[in-house]
C-alpha positions, 0 to 999 in steps of 0.5 A: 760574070767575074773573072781575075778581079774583071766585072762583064755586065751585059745589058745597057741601063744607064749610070747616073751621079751627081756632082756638085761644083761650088763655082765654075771657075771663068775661062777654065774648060772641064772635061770628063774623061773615061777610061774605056766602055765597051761598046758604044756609050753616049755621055749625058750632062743635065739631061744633054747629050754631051756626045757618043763614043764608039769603041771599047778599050781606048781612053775618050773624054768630052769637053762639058764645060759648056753643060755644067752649072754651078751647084747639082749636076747630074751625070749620065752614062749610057753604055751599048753593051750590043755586038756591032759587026764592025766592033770586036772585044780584044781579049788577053790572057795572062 
């Protein structure tokens, strides 16, 4: 479903992206950042769960320094799109 140039995707099969890293550069800390997945997405390094958050609309990041490898990395994003009774979607027309 698309509306005003916005994408709602019902469902909950994962992301997945490679990304290369020629070298990890010493005692520098990487991290990826999102900028909202509602509902409730857990973020995945080289097969590792990286961690999970819970909300829909706010900026989160990790800290995947400790996943990362020199060459082929896989990335992976699984996103919950299921209604929590503790978690609403906040809506704005415009």
């Amino acid at each position: 479903m698309a509306r005003a140039g916005v994408v709602i995707f019902m469902g909950n099969p994962p992301t997945r992206k490679n990304l290369f890293i020629d070298q990890l550069v010493p005692d520098q800390r990487y991290y990826l950042e999102f900028e909202g997945a509602a509902l409730i997405s857990t973020v995945y390094v080289n097969g590792q769960e990286v961690g999970e958050h819970n909300g829909g609309f706010s900026i989160f990041r990790f800290d995947v320094t400790d996943y990362l490898q020199a060459g082929n990395n896989q990335l992976t994003v699984q996103v919950d799109h299921k209604s929590r009774q503790t978690q609403y979607f906040q809506c704005w027309e415009g």
